[in-house]
C-alpha positions in Angstrom: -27.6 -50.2 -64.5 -26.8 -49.8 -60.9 -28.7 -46.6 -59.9 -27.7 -44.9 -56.3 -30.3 -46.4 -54.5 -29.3 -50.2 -55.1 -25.5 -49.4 -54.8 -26.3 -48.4 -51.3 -29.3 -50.8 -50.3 -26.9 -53.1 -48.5 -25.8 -50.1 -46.3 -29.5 -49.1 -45.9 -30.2 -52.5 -44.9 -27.4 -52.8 -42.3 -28.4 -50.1 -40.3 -32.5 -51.5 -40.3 -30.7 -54.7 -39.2 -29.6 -52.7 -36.4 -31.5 -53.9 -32.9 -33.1 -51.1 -31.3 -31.9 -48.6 -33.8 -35.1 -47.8 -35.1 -36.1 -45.6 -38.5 -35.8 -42.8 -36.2 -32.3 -43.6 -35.3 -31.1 -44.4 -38.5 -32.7 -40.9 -39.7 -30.5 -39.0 -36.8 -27.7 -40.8 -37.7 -27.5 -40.0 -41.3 -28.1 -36.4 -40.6 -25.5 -35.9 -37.6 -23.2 -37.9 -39.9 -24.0 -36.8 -43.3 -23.6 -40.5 -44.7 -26.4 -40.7 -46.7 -24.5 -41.2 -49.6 -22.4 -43.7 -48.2 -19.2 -43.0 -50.1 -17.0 -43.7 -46.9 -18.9 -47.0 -46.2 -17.2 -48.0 -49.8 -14.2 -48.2 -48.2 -15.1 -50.8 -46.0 -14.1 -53.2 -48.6 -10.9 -51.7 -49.7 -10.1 -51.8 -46.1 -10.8 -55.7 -45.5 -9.0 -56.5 -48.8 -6.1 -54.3 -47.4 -5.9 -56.2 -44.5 -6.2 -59.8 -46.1 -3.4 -58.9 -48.4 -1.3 -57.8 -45.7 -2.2 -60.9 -43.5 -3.5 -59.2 -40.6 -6.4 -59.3 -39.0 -8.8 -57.3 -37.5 -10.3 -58.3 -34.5 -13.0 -56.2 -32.3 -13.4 -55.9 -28.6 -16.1 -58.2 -28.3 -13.6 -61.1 -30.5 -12.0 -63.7 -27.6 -9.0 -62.8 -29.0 -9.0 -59.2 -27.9 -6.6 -59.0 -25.1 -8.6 -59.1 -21.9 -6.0 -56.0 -19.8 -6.8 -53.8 -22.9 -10.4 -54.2 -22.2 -10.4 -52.8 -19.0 -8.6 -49.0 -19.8 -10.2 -45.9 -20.2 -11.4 -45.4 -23.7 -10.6 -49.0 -24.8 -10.2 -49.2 -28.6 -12.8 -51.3 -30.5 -11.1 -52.5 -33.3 -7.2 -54.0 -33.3 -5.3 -54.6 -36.4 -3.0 -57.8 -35.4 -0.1 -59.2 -38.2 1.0 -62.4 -36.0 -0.9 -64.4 -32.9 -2.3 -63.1 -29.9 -2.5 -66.4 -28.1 -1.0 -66.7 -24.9 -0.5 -63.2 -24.9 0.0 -61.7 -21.5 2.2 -58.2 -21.6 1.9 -54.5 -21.5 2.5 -52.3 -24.9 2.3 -48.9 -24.9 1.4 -47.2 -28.1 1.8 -43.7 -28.9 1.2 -41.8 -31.6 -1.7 -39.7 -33.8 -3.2 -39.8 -36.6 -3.4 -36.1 -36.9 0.0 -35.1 -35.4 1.2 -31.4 -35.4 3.6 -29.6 -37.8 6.1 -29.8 -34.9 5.8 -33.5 -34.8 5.8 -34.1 -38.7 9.0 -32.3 -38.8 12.1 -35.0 -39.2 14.6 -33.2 -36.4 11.9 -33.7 -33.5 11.2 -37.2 -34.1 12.6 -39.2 -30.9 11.9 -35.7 -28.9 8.8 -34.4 -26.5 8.3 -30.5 -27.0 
């Protein structure tokens, strides 16, 4: 029987794993976070097996692959979802959008428009 405290001993373990994080820092980041339980951490998994379905990866800023120009903006994102090769890669994409976008966005005659 798995009780909560093995289900989440590989999370526990992560974080200890953690240079310079400390028991300290793993205490204050569990109670500005509220993850003690973990539940979001689950969906770690779902996520990677979402993405190897799909056949895309997910790269992070330190990867090589990470293009360098993105590395050098203002608030530089530290994870990229990628569906085809970034190889030899050298243009400019602008990407807008939200994740939490406004009533006035959601509605179907604005899309296309600015406010």
């Amino acid at each position: 029987m798995m009780t909560k405290t093995s289900t989440n001993l590989k999370y526990w373990l992560a974080l200890k794993l953690v240079d310079g994080l400390g028991n300290m820092g793993i205490k204050n980041l569990l109670q500005s976070f509220g993850t003690k339980d973990f539940r979001q951490w689950a969906a770690i998994n779902e996520e990677l097996e979402k993405a190897r379905e799909l056949n895309v990866a997910i790269i992070t800023c330190e990867d090589h692959r990470f293009p360098q120009r993105l590395l050098h903006i203002y608030d530089c994102p530290v994870l990229l979802y990628v569906k085809g090769d970034l190889r030899d890669l050298d243009m400019s994409v602008a990407v807008v959008g939200s994740r939490q976008a406004s009533a006035n966005i959601q509605r179907k005659d604005s899309v296309g428009t600015c406010p």
